[in-house]
N, C-alpha and C positions, 0 to 999 in steps of 0.2 A: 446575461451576465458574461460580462470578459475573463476570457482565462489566458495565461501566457504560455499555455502549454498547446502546442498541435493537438488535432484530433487523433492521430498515429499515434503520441505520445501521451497522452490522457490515457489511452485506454490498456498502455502498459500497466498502468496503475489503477483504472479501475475495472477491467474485466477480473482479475482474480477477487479484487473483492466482492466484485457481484457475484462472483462463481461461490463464494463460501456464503454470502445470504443465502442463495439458492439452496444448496448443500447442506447446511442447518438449520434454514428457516428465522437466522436471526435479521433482527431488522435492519436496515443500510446503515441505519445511526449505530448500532450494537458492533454492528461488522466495521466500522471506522474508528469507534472510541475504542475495542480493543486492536485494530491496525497502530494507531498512534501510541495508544500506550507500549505494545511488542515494541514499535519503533522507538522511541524514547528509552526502553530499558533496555535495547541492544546497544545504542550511542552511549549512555552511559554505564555499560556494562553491568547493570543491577539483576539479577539471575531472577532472584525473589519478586521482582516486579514482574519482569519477564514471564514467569509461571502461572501469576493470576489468574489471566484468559488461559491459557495451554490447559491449567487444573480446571476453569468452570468448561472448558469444551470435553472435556474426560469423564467430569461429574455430572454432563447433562448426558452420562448413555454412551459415549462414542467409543472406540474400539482404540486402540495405541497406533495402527497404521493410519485412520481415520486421522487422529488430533494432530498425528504427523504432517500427515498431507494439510491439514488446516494452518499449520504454521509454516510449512512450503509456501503458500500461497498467499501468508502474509508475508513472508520473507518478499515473495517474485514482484509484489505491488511495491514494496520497497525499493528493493531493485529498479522495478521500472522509474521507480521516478528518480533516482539516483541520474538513471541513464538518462531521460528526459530532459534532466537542467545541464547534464554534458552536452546538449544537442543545441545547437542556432536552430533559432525557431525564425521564423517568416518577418514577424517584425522585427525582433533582436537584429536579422541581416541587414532589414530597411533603414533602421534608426542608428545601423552604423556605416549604413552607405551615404546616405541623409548628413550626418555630422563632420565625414569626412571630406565631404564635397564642396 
């Protein structure tokens, strides 16, 4: 599979969320559909969506510091990929050295 993203740059985005599968035992697919959804109701500022995952990580056992640090961690995979598409990637450079030539 091709990805447009560096190796560097991927794993700004997906070390933290492997770090919270590990960390709750949810599965990679669990730990992504609530990434995107957090992501989504930050952009749209929707609180109440927002909360969904944050309440079921609270309501499976976890402690307030715990669910905290859980949604750090979604926030820093956000973050990285934010950072990620501000970065020239290897081919982005190529294909605009390629075009201008």
């Amino acid at each position: 599979m091709t990805t447009l993203l560096e190796r560097e740059h991927r794993k700004l985005v997906t070390d933290p969320l492997d770090a919270i599968s590990q960390q709750t035992g949810d599965s990679p697919y669990q730990v992504f559909s609530d990434w995107i959804d957090l992501a989504l109701a930050s952009f749209s500022g929707d609180e109440d969506a927002y909360q969904q995952p944050v309440t079921r990580y609270a309501n499976d056992g976890r402690d307030e510091d715990t669910v905290r640090e859980l949604a750090t961690q979604h926030a820093n995979a956000l973050g990285g990929l934010v950072l990620a598409m501000n970065r020239p990637t290897k081919t982005s450079s190529a294909a605009c050295t390629n075009t201008m030539a």
